[in-house]
N, C-alpha and C positions, 0 to 999 in steps of 0.2 A: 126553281132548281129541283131535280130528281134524285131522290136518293134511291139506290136500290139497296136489297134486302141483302144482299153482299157487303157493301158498304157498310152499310150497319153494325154488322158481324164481324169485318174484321175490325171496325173502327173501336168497338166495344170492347173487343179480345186484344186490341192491341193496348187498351187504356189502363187491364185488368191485369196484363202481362207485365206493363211498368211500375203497375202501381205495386205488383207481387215482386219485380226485384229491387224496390227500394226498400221493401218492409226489409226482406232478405237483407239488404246490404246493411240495412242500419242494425238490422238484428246481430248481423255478426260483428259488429262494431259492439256490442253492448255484449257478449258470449266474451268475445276475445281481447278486449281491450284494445282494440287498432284503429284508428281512426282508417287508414288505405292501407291495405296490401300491391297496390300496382303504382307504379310511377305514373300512368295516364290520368289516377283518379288526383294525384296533385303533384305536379313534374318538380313544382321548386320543393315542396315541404319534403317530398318523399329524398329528392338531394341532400338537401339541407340535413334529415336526420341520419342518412347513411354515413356521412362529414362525421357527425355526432356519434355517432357508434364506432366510427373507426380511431375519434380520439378516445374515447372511454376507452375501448380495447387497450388502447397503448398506454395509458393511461395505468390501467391495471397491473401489465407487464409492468410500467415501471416501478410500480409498488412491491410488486413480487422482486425484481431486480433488489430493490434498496432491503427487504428484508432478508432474501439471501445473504446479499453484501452483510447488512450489520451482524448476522450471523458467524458468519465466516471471520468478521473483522474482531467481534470478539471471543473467537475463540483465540484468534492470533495475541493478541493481548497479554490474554491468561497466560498464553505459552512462556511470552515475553515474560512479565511482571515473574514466573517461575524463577526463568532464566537469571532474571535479573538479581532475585535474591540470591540464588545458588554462588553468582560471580562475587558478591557482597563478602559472601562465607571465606569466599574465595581468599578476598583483598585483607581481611582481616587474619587469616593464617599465614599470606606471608610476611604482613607485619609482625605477627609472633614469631615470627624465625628469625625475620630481619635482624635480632637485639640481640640477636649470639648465646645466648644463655640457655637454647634448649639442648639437654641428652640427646646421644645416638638413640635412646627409647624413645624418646618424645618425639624425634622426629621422624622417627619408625611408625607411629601412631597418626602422626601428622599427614603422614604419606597416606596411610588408610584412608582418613578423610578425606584427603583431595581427591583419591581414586575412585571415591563414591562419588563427590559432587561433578566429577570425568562425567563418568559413567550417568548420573542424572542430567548436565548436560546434555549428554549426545544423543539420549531419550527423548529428551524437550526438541533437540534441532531438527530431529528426524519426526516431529509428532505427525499425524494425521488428522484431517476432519472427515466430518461425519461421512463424505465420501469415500473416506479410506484414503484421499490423496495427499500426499507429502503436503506440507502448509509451506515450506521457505524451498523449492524445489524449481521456485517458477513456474513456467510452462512446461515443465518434467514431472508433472505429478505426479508420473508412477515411477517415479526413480527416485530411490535414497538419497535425502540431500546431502548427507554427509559421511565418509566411511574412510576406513581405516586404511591405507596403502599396506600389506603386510609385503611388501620391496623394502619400505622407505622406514615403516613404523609413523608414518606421518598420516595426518587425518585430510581428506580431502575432499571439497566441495562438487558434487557430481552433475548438479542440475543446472540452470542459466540463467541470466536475470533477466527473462522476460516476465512483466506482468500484465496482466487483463486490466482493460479499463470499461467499466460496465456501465451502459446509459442509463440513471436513473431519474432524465425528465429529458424533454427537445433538445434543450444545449446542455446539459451536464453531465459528464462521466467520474465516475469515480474508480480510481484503483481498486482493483478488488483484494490484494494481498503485498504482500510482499518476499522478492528473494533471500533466500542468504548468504548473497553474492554478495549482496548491495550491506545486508546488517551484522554477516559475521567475518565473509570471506576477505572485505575491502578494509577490516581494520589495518589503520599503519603500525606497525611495531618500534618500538622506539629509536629514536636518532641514535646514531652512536661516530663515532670519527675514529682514526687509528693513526699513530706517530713514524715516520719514518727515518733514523736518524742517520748523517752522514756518519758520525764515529761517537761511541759511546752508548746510551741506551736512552729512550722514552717513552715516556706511559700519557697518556690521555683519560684522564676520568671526569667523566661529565658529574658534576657538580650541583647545578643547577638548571634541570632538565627542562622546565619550561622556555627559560633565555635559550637555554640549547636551541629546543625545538625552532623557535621563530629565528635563531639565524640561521639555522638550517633549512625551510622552508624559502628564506630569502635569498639564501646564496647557493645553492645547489642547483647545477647548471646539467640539466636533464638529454642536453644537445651536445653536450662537452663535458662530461665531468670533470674530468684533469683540468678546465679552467676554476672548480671548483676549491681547488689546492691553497692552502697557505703555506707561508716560510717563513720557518723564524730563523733569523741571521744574528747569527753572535761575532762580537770583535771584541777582541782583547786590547786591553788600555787601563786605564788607571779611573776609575773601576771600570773593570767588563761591562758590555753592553749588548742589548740585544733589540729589533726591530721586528715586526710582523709584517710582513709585504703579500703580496696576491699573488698567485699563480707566473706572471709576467714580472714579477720581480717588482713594480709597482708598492712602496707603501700602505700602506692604510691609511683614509682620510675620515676622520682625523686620526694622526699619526697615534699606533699604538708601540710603545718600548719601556725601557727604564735598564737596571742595572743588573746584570746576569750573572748571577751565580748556582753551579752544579747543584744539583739535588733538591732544590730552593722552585716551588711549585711559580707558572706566572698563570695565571690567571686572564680570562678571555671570552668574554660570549658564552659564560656557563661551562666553560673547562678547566678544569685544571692540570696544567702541560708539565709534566717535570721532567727533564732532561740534566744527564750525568756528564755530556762530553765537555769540555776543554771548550775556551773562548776562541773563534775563528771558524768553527764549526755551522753549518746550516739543518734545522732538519725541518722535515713537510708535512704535514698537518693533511692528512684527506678525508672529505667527507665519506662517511659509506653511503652506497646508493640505497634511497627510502624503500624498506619492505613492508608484505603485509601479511598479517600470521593473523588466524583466527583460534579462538577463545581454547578450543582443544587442544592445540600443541602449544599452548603453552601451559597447560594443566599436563600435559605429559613432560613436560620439562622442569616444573618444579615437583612434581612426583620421583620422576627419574635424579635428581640432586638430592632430594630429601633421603632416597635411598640409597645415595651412594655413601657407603661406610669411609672414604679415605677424604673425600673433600673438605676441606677448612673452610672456617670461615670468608676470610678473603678470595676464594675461587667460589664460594656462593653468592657473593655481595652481588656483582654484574648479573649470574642469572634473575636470581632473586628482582633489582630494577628493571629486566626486560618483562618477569612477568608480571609486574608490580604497572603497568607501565600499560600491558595488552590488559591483561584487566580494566583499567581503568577508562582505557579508550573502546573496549566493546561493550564496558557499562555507556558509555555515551552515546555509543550509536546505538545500544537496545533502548534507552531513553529516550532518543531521538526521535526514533520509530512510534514508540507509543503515542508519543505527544501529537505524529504526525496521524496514527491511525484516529485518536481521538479526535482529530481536527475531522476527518472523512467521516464518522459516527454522527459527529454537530452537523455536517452539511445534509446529510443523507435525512434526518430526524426535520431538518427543518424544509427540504425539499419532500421531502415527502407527508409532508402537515400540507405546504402548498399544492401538493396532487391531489390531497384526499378533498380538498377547499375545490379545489377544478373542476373533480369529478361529480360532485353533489350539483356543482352548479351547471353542469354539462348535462347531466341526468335529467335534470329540471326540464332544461333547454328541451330534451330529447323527447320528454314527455308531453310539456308543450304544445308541441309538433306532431307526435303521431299518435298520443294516447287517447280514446277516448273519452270527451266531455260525458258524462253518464245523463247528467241532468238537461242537456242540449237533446242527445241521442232519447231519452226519453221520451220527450214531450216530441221530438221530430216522429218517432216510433207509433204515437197515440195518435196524430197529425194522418199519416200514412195508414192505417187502418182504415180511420172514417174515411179517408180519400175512397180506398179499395171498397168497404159496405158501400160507398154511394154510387160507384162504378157495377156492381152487381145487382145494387138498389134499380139506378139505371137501366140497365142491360135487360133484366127481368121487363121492365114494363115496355122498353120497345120492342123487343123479340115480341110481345104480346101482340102487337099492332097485328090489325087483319080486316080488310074493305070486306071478308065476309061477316064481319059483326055490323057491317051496315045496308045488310044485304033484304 
């Protein structure tokens, strides 16, 4: 077989040319820490770790996500827990008023107090995070959650109750906040019923406002109210008597009655009914339909009574229960909330312990896969060298060859 002198030459340059981009390829493996820059140089690894880098990414976002969130979550908290003691202050001045025994000064003084802890209220409702955005405004961030009607003199809630639910892993979201739709504007204000008598006069005073509330909750008919109605039917006889029937004239089962006499309270599902008229008489019992007042009008309502110099006792008792009453139900829902941001706190703490466990081991994986082995790349490195000197070793002595050295 012949070889020509061409042959030779490229066969030699092309040996020297491979053997110069392997050193090259391993060298920048071992500069740059990459095992391939190209999909061709390994079609699955180079897959496989792009997978890998796209969940790390997400991965990361979601870590950022859950430390926003717990940010945000407890600032909202703070706000609450404020809130919460101010209404505290709240509950315990109009139990001091409640006992009758304070001066028109005291209660002059009294009224001060409340119109600060007003006024720190609507501070806290209206607060801002570190964005500058409303906290309890929903999805109205740049709108005041709460402000004062000067039509009405009534406080009223401006923003919505939508809130953000933030991914912080593949299946888990979390609320991001909360409205004050949902934690001040939704409070109920107390049950209350009113008398209406065929002849003579009656009063209705709820007594025992928790029995109230739950038959009120039971029997208020939100489709019908009027089916909602009681009657109490008196007949005269030896002794007077009276019965409680339903809306439809229907007794009570079990039958409620006994002995009827004027002025003389009966007693009923936490009220107490007193009625002045004459035996033969009917009067009707109606529930009022359930409202719902949040925490500021009624600190303007017991401010506004505490100030007023002519009212008595007895014309303060009722407001005094209504706000005795909103108080205690927007202490429940600001409790509510907490208990419920804390729950979101725990998930977020222990979901994102499980990201950061992911990510190291994802990292790994990552590494694995495209990082360079240094110690492999090494000795492949030293490998390739002598390959390349023996290729040039080579190439020097047959370029040498010459039939005139045998000449």
């Amino acid at each position: 077989m012949r070889i020509s002198t061409n042959q030779i030459f490229y066969a030699s340059t092309a040996n020297m040319a491979s053997s110069t981009s392997n050193i090259v390829k391993t060298q920048h493996q071992l500069t740059s820490g990459e095992r391939f820059q190209l999909a061709s140089e390994d079609p699955t690894g180079f897959a496989k770790t792009n997978r890998l880098s796209e969940v790390i990414e997400a991965n990361k976002q979601y870590i950022k996500n859950s430390t926003l969130v717990t940010g945000g979550l407890s600032v909202e908290e703070s706000t609450l827990d404020k809130i919460q003691r101010a209404i505290d202050r709240a509950r315990v001045l109009a139990i001091a008023v409640n006992n009758g025994t304070l001066s028109a000064q005291e209660r002059a003084s009294t009224a001060t107090e409340v119109e600060g802890l007003q006024s720190e209220i609507y501070d806290l409702m209206n607060a801002r995070n570190a964005s500058g955005d409303f906290i309890f405004s929903g999805s109205q961030s740049g709108t005041q959650a709460f402000a004062k009607n000067p039509a009405t003199g009534r406080y009223e809630f401006q923003g919505d109750g939508v809130t953000n639910q933030i991914q912080i892993s593949p299946s888990v979201f979390v609320q991001q906040g909360d409205s004050g739709l949902d934690i001040f504007e939704k409070v109920p204000a107390r049950y209350t019923a009113n008398g209406v008598p065929s002849a003579g006069s009656i009063t209705v005073e709820i007594t025992a406002q928790e029995q109230f509330d739950n038959y009120h909750k039971g029997s208020y008919d939100f489709a019908n109210p009027s089916a909602s109605r009681l009657n109490i039917v008196t007949t005269a006889g030896t002794p007077d008597t009276f019965i409680i029937q339903d809306a439809a004239g229907v007794p009570l089962s079990p039958a409620v009655g006994g002995n009827y006499v004027p002025g003389e309270a009966i007693s009923f599902a936490g009220m107490k009914i007193t009625m002045n008229g004459a035996a033969g008489t009917t009067a009707q019992i109606n529930l009022d339909p359930p409202r719902n007042e949040n925490v500021l009008n009624h600190l303007e309502d017991f401010k506004n009574a505490l100030l007023n110099p002519t009212i008595v006792q007895a014309d303060l008792q009722p407001i005094l229960k209504d706000v005795s009453v909103g108080f205690k139900n927007t202490a429940d829902s600001v409790l509510g909330v907490i208990g419920q941001i804390g729950s979101r706190i725990n998930t977020m703490k222990r979901v994102e312990a499980s990201n950061t466990s992911f990510d190291i081991l994802n990292q790994e994986a990552r590494a694995g896969l495209s990082e360079t082995d240094y110690a492999e790349a090494s000795a492949k490195l030293a490998q390739q060298e002598m390959a390349m000197q023996v290729a040039y070793s080579t190439f020097n002595k047959v370029t040498s060859l010459s039939l005139f050295d045998y000449v």
